[in-house]
N, C-alpha and C positions, 0 to 999 in steps of 0.2 A: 305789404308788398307794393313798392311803388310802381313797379312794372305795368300794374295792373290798374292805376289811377289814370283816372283821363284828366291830365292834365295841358288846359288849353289860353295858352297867351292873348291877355288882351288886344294884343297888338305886336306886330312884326313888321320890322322895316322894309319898304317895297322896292323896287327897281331902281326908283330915283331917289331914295335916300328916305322917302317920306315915311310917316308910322302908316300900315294899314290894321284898320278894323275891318269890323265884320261887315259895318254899315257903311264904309267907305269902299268897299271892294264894286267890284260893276252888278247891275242888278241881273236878278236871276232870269229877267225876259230878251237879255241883252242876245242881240241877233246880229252884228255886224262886231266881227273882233279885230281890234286896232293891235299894232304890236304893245301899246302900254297897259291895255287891258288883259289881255296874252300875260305878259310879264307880272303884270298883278296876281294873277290867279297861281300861276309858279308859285310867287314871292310866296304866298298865303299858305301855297302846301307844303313846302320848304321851310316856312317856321313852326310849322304847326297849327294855325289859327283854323283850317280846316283839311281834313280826310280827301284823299285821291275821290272814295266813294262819294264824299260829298259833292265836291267840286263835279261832279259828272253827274251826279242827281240834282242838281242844284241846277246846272246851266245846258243841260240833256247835250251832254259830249260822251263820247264814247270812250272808253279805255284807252286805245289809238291814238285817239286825234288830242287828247290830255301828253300820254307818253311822247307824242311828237313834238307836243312843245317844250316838254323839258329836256328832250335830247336837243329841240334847237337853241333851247337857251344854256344849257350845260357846255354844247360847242362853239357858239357862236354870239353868245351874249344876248341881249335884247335886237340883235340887228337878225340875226337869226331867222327870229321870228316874221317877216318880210315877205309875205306872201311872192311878191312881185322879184324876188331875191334867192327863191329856196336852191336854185341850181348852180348859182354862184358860188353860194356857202356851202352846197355841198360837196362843187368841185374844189373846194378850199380845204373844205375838212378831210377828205379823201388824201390830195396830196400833202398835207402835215403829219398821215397817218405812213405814209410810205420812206419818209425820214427818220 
């Protein structure tokens, strides 16, 4: 049953095109998240190289604040992600949604 095999890729290509590993991702004490780090960790759950579960055991983020970034990167790309930008993008994705 393949279903059932944890099958996990060396490596999956990240935001900006690059291979990521396990050991090139940001470290687990990482405390300040850039939007490239942000998009890295996406990239990583998106290919598979690690678990929503991990990623949030891994870097002590919440369910939430995980799901958040992938709705900002799902709508708005790595720009999205923008702390200093979220209500922009949000009044953006709101009115693309009403057309």
């Amino acid at each position: 049953m393949i279903e059932n095999q944890k099958f996990r890729p060396a490596q999956v290509i990240g935001p900006l095109g690059e291979p990521l590993t396990l050991d090139s991702l940001p470290p687990p004490e990482t405390r300040r998240w850039v939007v490239r780090r942000k998009a890295e960790v996406v990239a990583a759950v998106a290919g598979g190289l690690l678990s929503v579960d991990e990623v949030c055991a891994r870097y002590a983020l919440s369910l939430e604040e995980f799901a958040s970034w992938q709705r900002a990167v799902d709508r708005s790309g790595m720009h999205g992600l923008r702390v200093t930008r979220i209500q922009y993008y949000k009044s953006m994705y709101e009115r693309q949604q009403k057309y």
